[in-house]
C-alpha positions in Angstrom: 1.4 -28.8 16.4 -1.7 -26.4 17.1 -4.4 -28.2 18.6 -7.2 -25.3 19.0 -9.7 -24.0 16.7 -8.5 -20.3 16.8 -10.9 -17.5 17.2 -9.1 -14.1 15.8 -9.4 -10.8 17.4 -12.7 -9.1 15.9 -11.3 -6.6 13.5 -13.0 -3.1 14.0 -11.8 0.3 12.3 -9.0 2.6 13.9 -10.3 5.4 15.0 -9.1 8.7 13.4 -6.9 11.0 15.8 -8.3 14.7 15.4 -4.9 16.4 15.9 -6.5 19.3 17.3 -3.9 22.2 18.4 -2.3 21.2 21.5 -3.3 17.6 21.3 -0.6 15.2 22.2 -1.3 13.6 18.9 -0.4 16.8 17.3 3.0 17.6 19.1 4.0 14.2 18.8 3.7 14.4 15.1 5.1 17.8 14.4 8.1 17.3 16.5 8.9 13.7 14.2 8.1 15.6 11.4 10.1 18.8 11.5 13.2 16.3 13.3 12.7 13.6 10.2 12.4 16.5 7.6 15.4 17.6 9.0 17.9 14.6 8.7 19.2 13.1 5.6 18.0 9.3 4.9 20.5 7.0 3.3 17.6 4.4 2.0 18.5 0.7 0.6 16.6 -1.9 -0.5 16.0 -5.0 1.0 16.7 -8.7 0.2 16.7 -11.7 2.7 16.4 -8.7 5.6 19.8 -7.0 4.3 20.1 -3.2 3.3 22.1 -3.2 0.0 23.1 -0.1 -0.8 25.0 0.1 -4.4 25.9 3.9 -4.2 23.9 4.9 -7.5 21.4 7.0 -6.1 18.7 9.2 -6.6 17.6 12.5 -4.1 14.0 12.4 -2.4 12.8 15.8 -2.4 9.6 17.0 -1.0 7.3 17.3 -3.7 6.2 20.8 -1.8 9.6 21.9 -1.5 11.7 20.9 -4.5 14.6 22.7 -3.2 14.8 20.8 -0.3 16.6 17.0 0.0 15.5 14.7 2.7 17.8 12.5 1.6 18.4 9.5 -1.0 17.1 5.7 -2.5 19.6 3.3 -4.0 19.1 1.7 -7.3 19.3 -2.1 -7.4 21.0 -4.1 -10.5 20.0 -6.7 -12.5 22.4 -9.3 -10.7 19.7 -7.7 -7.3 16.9 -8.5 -9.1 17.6 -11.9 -9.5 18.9 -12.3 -5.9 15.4 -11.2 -4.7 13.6 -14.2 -6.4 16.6 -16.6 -5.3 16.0 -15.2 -2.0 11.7 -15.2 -2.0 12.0 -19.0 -3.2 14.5 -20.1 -0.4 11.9 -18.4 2.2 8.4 -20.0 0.6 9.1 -23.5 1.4 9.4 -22.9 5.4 6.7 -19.7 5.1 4.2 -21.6 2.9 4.5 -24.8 6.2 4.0 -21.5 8.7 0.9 -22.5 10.1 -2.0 -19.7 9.6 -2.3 -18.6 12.8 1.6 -17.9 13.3 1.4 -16.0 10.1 -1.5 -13.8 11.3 -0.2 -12.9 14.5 2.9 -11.3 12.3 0.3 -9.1 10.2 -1.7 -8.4 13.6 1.6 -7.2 15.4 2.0 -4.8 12.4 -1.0 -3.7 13.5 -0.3 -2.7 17.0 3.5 -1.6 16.1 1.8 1.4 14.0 -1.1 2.1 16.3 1.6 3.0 18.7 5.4 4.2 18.0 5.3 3.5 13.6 2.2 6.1 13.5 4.0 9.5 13.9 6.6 8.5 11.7 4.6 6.5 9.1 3.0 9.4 8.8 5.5 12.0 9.2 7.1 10.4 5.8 3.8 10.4 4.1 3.4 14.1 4.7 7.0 15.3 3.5 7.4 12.6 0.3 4.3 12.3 -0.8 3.3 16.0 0.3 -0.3 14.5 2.6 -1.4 16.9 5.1 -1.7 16.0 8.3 -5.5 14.4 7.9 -4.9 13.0 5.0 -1.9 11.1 6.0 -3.4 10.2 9.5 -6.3 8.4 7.0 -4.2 6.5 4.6 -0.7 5.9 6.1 -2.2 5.3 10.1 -5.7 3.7 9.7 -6.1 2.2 6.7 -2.9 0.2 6.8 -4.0 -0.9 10.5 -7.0 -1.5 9.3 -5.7 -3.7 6.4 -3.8 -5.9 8.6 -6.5 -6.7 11.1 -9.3 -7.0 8.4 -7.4 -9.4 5.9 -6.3 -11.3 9.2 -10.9 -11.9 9.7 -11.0 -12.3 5.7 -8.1 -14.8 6.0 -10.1 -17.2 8.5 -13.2 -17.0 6.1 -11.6 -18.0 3.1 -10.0 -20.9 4.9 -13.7 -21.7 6.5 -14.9 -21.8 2.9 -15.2 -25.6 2.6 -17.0 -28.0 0.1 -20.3 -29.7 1.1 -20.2 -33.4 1.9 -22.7 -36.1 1.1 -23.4 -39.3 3.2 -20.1 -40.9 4.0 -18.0 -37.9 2.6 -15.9 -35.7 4.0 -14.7 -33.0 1.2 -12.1 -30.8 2.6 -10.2 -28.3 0.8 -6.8 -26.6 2.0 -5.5 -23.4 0.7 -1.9 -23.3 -0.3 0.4 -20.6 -1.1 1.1 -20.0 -4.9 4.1 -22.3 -6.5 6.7 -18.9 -7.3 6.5 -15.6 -5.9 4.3 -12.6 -5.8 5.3 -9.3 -7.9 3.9 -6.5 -6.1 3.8 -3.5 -7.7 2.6 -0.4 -5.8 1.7 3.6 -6.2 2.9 6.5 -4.7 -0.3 8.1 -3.8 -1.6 5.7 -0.7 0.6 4.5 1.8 -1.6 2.2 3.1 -1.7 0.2 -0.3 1.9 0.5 -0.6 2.0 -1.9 2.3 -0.6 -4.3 1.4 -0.1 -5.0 -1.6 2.9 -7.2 -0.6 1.3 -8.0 3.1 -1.8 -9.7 1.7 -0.4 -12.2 -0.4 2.5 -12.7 2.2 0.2 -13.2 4.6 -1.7 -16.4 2.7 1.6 -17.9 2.6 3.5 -16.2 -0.5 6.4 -15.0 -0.7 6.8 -11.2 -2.6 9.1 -9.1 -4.5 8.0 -5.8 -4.1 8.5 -2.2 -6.0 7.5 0.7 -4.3 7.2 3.6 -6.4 10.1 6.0 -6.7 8.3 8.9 -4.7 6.9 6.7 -2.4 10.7 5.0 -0.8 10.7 7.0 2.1 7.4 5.7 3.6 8.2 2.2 2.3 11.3 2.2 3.9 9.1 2.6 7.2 7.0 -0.2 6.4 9.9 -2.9 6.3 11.0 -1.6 9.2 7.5 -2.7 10.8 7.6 -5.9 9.2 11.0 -7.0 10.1 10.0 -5.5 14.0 6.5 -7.5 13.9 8.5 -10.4 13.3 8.4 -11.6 9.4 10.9 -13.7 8.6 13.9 -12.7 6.0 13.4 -13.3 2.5 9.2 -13.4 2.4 8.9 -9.5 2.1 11.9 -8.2 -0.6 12.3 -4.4 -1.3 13.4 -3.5 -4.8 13.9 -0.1 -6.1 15.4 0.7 -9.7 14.6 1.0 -12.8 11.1 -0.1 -13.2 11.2 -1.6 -16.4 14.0 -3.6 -16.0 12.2 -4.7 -12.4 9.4 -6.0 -14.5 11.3 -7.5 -17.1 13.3 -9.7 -14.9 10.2 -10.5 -12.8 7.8 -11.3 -15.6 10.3 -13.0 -17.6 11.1 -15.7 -14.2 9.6 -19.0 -14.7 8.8 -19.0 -10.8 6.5 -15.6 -11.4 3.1 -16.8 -10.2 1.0 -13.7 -9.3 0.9 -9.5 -9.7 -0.4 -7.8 -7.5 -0.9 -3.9 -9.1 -2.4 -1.1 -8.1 -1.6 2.1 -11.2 -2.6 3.3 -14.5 -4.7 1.4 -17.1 -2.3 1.5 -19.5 0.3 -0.3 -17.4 -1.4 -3.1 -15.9 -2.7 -3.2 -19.6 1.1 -4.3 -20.8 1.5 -6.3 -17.8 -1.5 -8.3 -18.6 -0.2 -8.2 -22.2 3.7 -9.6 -21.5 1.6 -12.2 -19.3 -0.8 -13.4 -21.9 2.7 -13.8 -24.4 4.8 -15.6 -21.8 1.8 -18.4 -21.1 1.4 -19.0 -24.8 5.3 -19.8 -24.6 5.5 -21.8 -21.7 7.3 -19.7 -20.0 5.7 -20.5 -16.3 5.7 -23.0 -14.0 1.9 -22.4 -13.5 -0.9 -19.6 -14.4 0.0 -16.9 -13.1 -2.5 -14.6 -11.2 -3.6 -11.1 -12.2 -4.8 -8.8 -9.2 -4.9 -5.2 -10.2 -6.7 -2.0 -9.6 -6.6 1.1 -12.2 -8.0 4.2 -11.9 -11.9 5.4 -12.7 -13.8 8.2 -13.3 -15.7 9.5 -10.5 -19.0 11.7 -10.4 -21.2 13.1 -7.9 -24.9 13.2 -8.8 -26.9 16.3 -7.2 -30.7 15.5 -6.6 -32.8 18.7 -6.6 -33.8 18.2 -3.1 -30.0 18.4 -1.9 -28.6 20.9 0.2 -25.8 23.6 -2.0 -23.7 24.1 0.3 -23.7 20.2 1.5 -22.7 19.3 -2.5 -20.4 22.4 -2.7 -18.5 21.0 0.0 -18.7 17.4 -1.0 -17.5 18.5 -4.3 -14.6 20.5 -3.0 -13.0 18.1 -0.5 -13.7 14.9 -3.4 -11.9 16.3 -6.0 -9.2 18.3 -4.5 -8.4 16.5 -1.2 -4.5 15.4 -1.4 -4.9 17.5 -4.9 -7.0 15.2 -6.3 -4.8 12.7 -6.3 -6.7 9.8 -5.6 -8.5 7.1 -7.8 -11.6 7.8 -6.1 -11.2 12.1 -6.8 -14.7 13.4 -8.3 -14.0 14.3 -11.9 -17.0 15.4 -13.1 -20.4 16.5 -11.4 -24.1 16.5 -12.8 -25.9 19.5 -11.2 -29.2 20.5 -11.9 -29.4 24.4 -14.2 -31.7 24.9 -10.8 -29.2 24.2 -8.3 -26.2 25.3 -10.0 -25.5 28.8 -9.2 -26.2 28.4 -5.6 -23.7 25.2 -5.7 -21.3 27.3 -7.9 -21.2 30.3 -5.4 -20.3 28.1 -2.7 -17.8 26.0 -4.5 -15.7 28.8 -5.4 -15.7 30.3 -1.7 -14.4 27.2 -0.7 -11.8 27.3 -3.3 -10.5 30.4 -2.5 -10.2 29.3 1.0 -7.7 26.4 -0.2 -4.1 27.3 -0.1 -0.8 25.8 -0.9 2.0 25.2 1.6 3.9 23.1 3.4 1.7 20.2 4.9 3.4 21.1 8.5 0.9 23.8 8.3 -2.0 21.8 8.7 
């Protein structure tokens, strides 16, 4: 039985390797990179910590080099499906009674694990699957997953310092308990850092989670259960499904135990998520109200004031829409420049375009 009031480790930003030429950072990475793109992977999924591998597969191939196979992802069944709630429920009892600070020094281990030997090849997947370069990766797969688990860790001891006021001969106190079912988390394939926090915040409160990577995202994901189960999280609270995603959902959604999504895609699909939802409440179908987390894209636009620099937009402009190809929820889709400004910004902007080219992100 803990018997401290626990102070966490301040959570501060990782700092963002330059991977200048000759840098250790750099070799390190191009060596795990050109030996991982290389191999060929043989990637299951994952339920109660197993690799299930069914033999109906489906070839990963670089997105910058179609011709090219890395290797392969198996697609789970129906009868899987249903194993990976079985096996999420069996875990939540015992993980829900984790106490908070056991649970955080999991999520704070992933931390350190990809600091150190995870980041070359967290990020050495990122850049051949999902085609990163080498900053853009080093960003996304590297610091703002690290950065995810030692923030939420801080955001975790201020929601559970969120009490009630209490009036004279009153003590209000409020705990925060883990949902009744498990979480359904749903992820994209264009930020590997949300791909594993998605399922690591909620698993972190206490859930338990069934998770779907998407289908050009496996090979990173695969990486990220790997850190998990090496941090220390126990079988069965973190389950890796691949398939067919609409048979995924249906199973999930149509669970009695479903208690939360957790969804970061299109509009239009969270829309019919929220939909299905909305029709299974009215029927009774859960065992409580489930809850909808889920971020969709946006439209994003960069406002020019007359007093601004050309060539500071141009570049602005450049490098927020067609970073990781634009890509991104928060690209720049549409600028408002002044008539003033706009052949001075436009002369720039298209020098910097014809700078860009296309490759192999090893080039970078």
């Amino acid at each position: 039985m803990a018997t401290g009031f626990y102070n966490v480790p301040k959570a501060v930003n990782e700092p963002v390797k330059s991977y200048a030429p000759n840098s250790p950072e750099r070799n390190e990475l191009l060596a795990t990179y050109k030996k991982m793109y290389n191999e060929t992977v043989d990637i299951p999924f994952y339920i109660n910590g197993k690799e299930i591998r069914t033999g109906n597969t489906v070839s990963i191939h670089p997105p910058h080099d179609h011709k090219h196979t890395v290797g392969n992802y198996h697609l789970a069944e129906k009868v899987h499906i249903e194993d990976a709630v079985t096996t999420a429920l069996d875990a939540r009892k015992k993980w829900a009674a984790t106490p908070w600070q056991d649970r955080a020094a999991i999520f704070l281990k992933c931390a350190e694990l990809l600091v150190g030997p995870y980041r070359a090849r967290l990020n050495a997947a990122t850049m051949i699957a999902q085609s990163k370069n080498v900053f853009q990766a080093e960003i996304d797969a590297a610091c703002e997953l690290i950065d995810f688990f030692r923030f939420n860790v801080e955001f975790m001891t201020e929601i559970y310092a969120n009490q009630p006021i209490s009036s004279s001969g009153i003590w209000n106190r409020m705990e925060y308990r883990a949902l009744e079912g498990f979480v359904y988390a749903i992820t994209p394939f264009n930020f590997t850092s949300i791909a594993g926090n998605l399922p690591a915040a909620p698993a972190m409160m206490g859930n338990v989670v069934v998770w779907k990577p998407a289908r050009t995202q496996v090979y990173s994901a695969q990486i990220i259960m790997e850190l998990f189960k090496e941090a220390g999280l126990p079988d069965g609270v973190i389950n890796m499904i691949t398939g067919n995603s609409a048979t995924i959902t249906e199973v999930l959604l149509d669970s009695k135990h479903f208690s939360g999504i957790h969804f970061t895609g299109s509009t239009g699909v969270f829309n019919s998520f929220w939909e299905q939802i909305g029709k299974n409440v009215n029927q009774g179908k859960y065992i409580s109200y489930p809850r909808i987390v889920g971020e969709t894209g946006g439209k994003d636009f960069v406002w020019m004031h007359p007093s601004a620099n050309a060539k500071q937009v141009a570049t602005a402009l450049t490098r927020g829409s067609f970073e990781y190809q634009g890509q991104k929820c928060s690209a720049a889709s549409r600028a408002y420049i002044p008539k003033s400004k706009w052949n001075d910004v436009k002369t720039h902007l298209q020098a910097d375009l014809q700078s860009m080219k296309m490759g192999s992100p090893e080039d970078t």
